[in-house]
C-alpha positions in Angstrom: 19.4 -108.4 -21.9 21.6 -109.8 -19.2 24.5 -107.8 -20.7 22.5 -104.8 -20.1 21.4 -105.5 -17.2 25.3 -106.5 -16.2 26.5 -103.0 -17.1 23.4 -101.1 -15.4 24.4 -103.2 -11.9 28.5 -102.0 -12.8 27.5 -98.2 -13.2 25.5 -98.5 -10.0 28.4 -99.9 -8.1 30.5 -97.3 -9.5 28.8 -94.3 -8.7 28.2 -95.9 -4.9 31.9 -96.2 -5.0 32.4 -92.4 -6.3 30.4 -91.1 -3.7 31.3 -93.0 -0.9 34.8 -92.1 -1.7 33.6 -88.2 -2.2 32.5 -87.9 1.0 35.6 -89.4 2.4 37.7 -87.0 0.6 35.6 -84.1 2.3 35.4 -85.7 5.6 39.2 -85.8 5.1 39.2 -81.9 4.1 37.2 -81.0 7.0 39.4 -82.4 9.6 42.6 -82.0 7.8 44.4 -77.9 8.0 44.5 -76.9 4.5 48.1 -76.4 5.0 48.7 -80.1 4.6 46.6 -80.5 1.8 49.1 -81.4 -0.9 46.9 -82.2 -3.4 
């Protein structure tokens, strides 16, 4: 179904963006002190 298949391409897209923004929040870690980290 093109519904299905609508959803499947949104959850793909979603998970790209989780991990691309993952990986931006340990590359941010790494170069940050941990004394900054407010979060």
């Amino acid at each position: 179904e093109a519904a299905v298949e609508a959803l499947r391409e949104i959850n793909a897209q979603l998970r790209i963006a989780m991990l691309c923004s993952g990986a931006a929040d340990l590359a941010a870690l790494r170069t940050t002190p941990l004394q900054r980290s407010g979060a």
